[in-house]
VOPAGU-2260 file (C-alpha; in pm, 1 decimal, decimal comma):
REM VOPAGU-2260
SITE   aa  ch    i         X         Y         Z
SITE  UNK   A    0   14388,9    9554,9   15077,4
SITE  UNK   A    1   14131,0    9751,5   14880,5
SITE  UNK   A    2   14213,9    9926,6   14567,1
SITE  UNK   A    3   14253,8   10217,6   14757,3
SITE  UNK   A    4   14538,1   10072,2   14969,6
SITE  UNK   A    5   14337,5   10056,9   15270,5
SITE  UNK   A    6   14217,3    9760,1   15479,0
SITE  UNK   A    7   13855,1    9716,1   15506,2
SITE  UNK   A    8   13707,0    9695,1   15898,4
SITE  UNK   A    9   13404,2    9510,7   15993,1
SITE  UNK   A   10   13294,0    9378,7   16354,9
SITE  UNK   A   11   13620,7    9413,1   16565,0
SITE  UNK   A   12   13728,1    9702,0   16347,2
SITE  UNK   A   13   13983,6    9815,3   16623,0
SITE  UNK   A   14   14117,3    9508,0   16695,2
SITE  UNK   A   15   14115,8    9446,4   16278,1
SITE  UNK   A   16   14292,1    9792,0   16227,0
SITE  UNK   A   17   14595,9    9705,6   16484,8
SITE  UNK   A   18   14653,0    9388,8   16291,3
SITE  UNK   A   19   14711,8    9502,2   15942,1
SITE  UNK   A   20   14993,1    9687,5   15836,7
SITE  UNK   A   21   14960,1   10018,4   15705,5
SITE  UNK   A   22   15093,8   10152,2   15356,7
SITE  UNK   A   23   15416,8   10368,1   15380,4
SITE  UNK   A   24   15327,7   10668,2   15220,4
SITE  UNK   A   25   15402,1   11076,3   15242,1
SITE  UNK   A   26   15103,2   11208,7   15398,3
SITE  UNK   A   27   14772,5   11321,4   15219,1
SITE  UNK   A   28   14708,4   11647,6   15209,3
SITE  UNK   A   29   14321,5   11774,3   15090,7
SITE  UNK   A   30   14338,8   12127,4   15111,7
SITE  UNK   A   31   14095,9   12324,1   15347,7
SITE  UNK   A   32   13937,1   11963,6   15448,1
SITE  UNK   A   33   14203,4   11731,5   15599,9
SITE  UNK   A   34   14528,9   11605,3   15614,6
SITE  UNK   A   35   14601,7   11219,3   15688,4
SITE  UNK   A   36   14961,2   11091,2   15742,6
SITE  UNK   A   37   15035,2   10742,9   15878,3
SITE  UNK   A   38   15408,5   10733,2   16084,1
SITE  UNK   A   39   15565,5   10426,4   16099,2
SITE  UNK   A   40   15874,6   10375,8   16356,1
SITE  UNK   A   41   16146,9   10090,4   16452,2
SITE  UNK   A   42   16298,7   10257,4   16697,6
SITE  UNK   A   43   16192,4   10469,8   17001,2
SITE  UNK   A   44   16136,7   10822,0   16925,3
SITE  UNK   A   45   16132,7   11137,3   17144,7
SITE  UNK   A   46   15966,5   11479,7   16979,9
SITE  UNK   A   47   16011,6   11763,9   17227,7
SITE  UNK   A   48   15716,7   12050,0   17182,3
SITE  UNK   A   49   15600,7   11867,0   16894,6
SITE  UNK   A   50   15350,8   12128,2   16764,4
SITE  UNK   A   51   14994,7   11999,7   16675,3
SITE  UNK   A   52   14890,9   12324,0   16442,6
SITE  UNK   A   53   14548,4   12184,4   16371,6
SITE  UNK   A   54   14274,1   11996,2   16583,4
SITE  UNK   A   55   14440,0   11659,4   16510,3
SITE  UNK   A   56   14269,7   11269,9   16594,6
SITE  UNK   A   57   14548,4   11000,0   16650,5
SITE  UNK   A   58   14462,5   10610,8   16680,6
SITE  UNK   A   59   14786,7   10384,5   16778,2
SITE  UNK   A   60   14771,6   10111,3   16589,5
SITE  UNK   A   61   15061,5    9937,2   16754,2
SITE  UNK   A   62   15307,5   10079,0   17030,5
SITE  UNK   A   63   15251,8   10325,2   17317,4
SITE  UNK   A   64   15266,1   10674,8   17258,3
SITE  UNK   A   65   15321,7   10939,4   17578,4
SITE  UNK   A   66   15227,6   11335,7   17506,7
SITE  UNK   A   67   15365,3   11530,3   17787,3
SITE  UNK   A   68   15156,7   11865,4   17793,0
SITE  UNK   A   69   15295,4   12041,8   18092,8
SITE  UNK   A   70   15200,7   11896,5   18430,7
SITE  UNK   A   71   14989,4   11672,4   18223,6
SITE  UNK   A   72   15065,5   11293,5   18121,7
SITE  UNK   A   73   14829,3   11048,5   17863,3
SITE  UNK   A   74   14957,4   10752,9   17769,9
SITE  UNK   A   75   14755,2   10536,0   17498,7
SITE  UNK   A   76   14841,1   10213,0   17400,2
SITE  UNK   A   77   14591,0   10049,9   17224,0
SITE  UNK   A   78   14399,1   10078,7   16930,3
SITE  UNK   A   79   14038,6   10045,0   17169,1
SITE  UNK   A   80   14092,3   10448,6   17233,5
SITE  UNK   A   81   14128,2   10746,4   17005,2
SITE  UNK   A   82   14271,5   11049,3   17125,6
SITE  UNK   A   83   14156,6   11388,7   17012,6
SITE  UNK   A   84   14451,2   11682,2   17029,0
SITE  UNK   A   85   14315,4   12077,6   17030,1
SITE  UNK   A   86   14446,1   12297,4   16729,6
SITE  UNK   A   87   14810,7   12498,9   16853,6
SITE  UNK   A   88   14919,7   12215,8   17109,8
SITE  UNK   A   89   15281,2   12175,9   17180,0
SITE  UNK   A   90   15340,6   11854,1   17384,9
SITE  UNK   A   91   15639,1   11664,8   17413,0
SITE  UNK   A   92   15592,1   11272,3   17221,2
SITE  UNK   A   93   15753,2   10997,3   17323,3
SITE  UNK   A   94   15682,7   10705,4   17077,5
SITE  UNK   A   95   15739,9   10321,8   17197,9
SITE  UNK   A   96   15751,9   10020,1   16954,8
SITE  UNK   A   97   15546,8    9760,0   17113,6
SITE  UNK   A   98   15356,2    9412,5   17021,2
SITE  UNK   A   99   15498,6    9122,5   16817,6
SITE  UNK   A  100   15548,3    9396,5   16480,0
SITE  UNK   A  101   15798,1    9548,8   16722,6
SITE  UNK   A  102   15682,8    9840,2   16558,1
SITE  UNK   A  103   15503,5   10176,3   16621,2
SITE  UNK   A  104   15243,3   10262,0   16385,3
SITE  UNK   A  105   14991,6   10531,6   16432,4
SITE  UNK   A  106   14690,9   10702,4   16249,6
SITE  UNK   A  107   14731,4   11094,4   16212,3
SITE  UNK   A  108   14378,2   11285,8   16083,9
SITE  UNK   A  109   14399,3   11670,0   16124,6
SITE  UNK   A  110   14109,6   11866,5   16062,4
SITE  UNK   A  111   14206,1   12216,2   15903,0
SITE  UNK   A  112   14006,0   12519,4   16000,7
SITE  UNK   A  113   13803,8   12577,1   15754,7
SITE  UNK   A  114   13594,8   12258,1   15792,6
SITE  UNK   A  115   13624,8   12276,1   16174,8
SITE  UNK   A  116   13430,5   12582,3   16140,2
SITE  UNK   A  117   13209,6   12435,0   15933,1
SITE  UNK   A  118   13125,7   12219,7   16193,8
SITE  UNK   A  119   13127,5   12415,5   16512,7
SITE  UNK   A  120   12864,0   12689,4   16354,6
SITE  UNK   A  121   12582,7   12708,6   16550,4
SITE  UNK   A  122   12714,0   12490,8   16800,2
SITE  UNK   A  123   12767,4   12611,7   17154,4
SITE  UNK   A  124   13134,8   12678,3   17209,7
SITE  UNK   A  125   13322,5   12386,8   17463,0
SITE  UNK   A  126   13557,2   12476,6   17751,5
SITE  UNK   A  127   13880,4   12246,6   17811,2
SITE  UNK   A  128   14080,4   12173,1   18075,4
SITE  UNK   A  129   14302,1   11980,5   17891,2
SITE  UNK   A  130   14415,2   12018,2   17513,3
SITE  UNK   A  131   14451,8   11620,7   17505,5
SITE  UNK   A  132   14147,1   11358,8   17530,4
SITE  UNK   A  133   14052,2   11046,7   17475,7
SITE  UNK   A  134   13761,0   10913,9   17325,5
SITE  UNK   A  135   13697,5   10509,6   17326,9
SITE  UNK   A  136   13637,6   10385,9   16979,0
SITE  UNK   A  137   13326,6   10122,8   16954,4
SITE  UNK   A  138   13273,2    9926,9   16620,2
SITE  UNK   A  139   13031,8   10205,5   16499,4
SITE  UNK   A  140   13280,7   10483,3   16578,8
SITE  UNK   A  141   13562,6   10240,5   16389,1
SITE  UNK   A  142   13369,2   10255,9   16051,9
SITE  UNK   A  143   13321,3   10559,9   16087,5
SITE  UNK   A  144   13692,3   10629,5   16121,2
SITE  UNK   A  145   13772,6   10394,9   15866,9
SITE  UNK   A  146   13489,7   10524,4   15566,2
SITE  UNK   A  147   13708,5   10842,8   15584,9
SITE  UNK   A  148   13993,3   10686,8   15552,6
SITE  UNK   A  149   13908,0   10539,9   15247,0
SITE  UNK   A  150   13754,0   10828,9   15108,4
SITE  UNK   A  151   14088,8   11042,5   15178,8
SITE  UNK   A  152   14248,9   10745,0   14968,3
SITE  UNK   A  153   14031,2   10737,7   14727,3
SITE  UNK   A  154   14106,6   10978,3   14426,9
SITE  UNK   A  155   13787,8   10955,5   14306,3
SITE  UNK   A  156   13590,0   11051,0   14597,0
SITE  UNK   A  157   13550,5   11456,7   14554,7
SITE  UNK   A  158   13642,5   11714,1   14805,4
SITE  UNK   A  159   13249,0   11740,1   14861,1
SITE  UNK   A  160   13177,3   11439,6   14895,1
SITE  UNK   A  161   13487,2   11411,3   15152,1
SITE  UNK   A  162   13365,4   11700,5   15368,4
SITE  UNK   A  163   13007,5   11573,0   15414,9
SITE  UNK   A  164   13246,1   11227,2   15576,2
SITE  UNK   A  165   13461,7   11420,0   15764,9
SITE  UNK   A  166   13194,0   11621,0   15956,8
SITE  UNK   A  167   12998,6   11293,4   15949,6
SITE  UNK   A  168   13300,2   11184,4   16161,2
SITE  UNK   A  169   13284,5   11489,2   16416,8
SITE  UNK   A  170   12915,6   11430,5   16458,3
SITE  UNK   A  171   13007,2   11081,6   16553,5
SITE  UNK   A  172   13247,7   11197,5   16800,8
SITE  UNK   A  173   13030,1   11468,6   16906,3
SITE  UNK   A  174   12752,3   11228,2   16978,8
SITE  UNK   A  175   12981,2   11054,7   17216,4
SITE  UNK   A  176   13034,7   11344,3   17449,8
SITE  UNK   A  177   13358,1   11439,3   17270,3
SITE  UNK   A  178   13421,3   11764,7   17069,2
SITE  UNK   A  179   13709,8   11990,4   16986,3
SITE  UNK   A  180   13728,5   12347,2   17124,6
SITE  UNK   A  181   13671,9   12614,3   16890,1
SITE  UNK   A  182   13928,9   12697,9   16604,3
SITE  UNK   A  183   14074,8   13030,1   16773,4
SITE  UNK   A  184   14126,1   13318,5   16548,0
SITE  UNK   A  185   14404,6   13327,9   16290,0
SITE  UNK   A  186   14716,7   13556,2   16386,6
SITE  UNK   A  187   14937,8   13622,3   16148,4
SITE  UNK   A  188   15172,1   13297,8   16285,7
SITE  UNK   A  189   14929,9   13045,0   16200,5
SITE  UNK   A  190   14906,8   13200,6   15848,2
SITE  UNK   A  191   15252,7   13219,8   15779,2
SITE  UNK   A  192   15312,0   12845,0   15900,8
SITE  UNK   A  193   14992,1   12733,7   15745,6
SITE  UNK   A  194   15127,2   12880,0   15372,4
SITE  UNK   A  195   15435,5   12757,3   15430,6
SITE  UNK   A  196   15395,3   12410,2   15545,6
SITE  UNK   A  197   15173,4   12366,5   15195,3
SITE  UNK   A  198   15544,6   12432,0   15007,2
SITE  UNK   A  199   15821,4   12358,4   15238,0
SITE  UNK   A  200   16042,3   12300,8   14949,6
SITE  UNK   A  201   16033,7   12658,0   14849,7
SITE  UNK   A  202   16298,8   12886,6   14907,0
SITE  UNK   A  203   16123,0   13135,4   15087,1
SITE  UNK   A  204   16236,8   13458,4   15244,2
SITE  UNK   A  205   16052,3   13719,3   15472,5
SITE  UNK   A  206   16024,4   13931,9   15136,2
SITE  UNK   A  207   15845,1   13661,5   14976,0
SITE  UNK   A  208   15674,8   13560,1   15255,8
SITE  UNK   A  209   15501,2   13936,3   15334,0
SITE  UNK   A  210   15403,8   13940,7   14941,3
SITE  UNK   A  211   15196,9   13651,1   14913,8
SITE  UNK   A  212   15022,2   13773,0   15239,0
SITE  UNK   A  213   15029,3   14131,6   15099,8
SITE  UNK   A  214   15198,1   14312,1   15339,0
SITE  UNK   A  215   15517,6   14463,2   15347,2
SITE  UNK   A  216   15821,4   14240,3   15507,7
SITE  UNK   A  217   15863,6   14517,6   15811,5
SITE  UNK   A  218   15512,2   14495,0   15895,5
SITE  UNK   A  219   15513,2   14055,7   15867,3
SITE  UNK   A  220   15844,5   14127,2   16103,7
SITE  UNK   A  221   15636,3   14335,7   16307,5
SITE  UNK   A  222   15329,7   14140,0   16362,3
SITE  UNK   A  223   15545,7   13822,9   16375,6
SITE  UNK   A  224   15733,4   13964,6   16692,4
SITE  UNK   A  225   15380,1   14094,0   16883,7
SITE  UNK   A  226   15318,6   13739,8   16839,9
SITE  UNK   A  227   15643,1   13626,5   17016,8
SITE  UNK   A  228   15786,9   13484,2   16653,0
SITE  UNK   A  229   16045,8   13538,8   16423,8
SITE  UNK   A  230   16045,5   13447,7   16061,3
SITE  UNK   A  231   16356,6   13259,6   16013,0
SITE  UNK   A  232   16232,8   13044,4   16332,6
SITE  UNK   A  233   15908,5   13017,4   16213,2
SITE  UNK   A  234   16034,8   12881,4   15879,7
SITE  UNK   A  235   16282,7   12602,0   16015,9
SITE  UNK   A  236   16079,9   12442,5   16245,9
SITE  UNK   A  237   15774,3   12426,7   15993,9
SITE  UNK   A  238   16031,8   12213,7   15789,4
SITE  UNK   A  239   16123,9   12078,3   16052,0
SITE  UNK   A  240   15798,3   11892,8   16120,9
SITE  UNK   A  241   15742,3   11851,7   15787,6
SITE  UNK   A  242   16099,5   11619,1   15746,1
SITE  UNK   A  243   15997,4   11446,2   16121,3
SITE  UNK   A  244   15691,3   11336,1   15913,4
SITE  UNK   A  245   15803,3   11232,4   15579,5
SITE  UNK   A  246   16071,3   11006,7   15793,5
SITE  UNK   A  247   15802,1   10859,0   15978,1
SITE  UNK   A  248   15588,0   10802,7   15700,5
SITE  UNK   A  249   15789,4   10707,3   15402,9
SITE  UNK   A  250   16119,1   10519,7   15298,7
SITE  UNK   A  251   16254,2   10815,8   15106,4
SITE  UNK   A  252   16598,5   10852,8   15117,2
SITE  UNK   A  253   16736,8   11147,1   15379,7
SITE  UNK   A  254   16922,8   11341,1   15063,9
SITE  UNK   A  255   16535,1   11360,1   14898,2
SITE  UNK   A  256   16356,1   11430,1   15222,1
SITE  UNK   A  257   16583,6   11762,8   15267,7
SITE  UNK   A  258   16514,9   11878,9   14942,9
SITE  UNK   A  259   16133,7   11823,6   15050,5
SITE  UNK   A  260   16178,8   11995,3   15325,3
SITE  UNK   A  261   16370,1   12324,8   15185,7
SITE  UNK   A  262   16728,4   12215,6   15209,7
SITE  UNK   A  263   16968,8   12151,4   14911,7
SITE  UNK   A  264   17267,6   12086,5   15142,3
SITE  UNK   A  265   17208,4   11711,2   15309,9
SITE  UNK   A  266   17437,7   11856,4   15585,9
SITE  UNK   A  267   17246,0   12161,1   15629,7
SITE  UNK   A  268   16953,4   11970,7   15667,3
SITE  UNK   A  269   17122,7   11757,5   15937,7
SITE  UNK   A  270   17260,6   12049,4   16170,0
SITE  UNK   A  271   16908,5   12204,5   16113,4
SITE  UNK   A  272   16738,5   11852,8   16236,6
SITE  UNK   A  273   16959,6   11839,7   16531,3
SITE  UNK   A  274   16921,4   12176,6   16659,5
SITE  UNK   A  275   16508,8   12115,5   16639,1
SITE  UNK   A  276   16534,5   11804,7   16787,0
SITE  UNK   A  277   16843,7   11681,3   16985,7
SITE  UNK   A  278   16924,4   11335,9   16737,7
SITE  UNK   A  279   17052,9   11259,0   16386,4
SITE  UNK   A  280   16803,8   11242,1   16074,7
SITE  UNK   A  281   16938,0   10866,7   16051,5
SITE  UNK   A  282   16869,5   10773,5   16398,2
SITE  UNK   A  283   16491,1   10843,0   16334,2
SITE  UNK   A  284   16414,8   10525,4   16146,2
């Protein structure tokens, strides 16, 4: 392990990366850049309409994962392919331990808007078919991957320095006849869940809510419903996601992950889980 808790890659990176065991931590958030979270499971693990807010890469380490996006199927399980998921993608996950860990472990890199941007200006604009590819990860592509990583880890490495890596990454991708689809414009949903997933914990209400986006709460209401949303539905499966996560990604106890996530009541928390996702908190791990 390096000092920044990651292991270093060299020829074989893939291969290397599949082999080592990765640090159970809450995931990294670096605001308007990237957001890095690493889930670890023992157990199967079914996510119906998992929602993939922002253009995300995922690299299984070990495992298989399935994402069901309508009539389409991609399974991926091995650490030789990277698959690249467009921004606003709801696909049902189906997580597999697998290999002698008997574990599932999996890289999650999302690339928030602002940097996609970044990126895509200037460049012609791609058409998909699908909102799931795959690219296949050579060595090159690997240390690529893994320079980032270490940069996200690294506390010393400044936002700056981090977005000239991350769009060093896309290029890299890019070059290899991969790219993610424009970032489509911002409705008022993708604000809403994009301020509140950066403070689940809070104890927000629509009133609250319409202020920090200064508007009034019947007008957020409004706008919400043209968009086919409601607030209160908006909010709990936000938190939702957020709680999946931190189970996945950390060994915090389920009392501490509620309170994370928004909920003071561990039993609230629980119905709350259910309802989003058909199983027990406890049965995640």
């Amino acid at each position: 392990m390096t000092e920044t808790g990651w292991t270093p890659l060299a020829t074989g990176a893939a291969q290397a990366l599949s082999r080592q065991p990765l640090p159970l931590e809450a995931p990294i958030v670096r605001k308007g850049l990237c957001s890095l979270a690493q889930p670890c499971l023992r157990h199967p693990q079914h996510a119906p309409q998992f929602l993939f807010q922002d253009a995300t890469l995922l690299l299984v380490a070990s495992g298989r994962l399935e994402i069901i996006d309508g009539a389409n199927k991609i399974s991926i399980d091995s650490p030789l392919n990277l698959l690249l998921v467009e921004a606003n993608t709801r696909s049902d996950l189906q997580k597999s331990p697998g290999d002698a860990e008997s574990r599932f472990r999996s890289i999650f890199l999302s690339f928030l808007p602002d940097l996609l941007s970044t990126f895509q200006s200037g460049r012609d604009p791609v058409d998909r078919t699908s909102a799931v590819h795959q690219v296949a990860l050579d060595d090159e592509l690997a240390e690529t991957l893994h320079y980032v990583l270490e940069s996200i880890y690294g506390s010393a490495v400044s936002d700056e320095r981090l977005r000239y890596r991350l769009l060093d990454l896309l290029a890299a991708i890019s070059e290899r006849g991969h790219r993610f689809a424009r970032v489509p414009q911002s409705g008022v949903v993708a604000r809403l869940r994009t301020m509140v997933g950066e403070a689940p914990e809070r104890r927000w209400t629509a009133k609250d809510a319409a202020h920090a986006l200064a508007t009034s709460e019947a007008t957020l209401r409004r706008r919400l419903a043209d968009e086919g949303a409601h607030f209160e539905d908006m909010l709990m499966d936000v938190r939702m996601h957020h709680a999946l996560m931190l189970m996945q990604t950390t060994s915090w106890s389920i009392p501490r992950i509620a309170e994370a996530s928004g909920y003071k009541s561990r039993t609230r928390f629980a119905e709350r889980f259910r309802e989003r996702f058909g199983y027990a908190p406890s049965s995640v791990r």
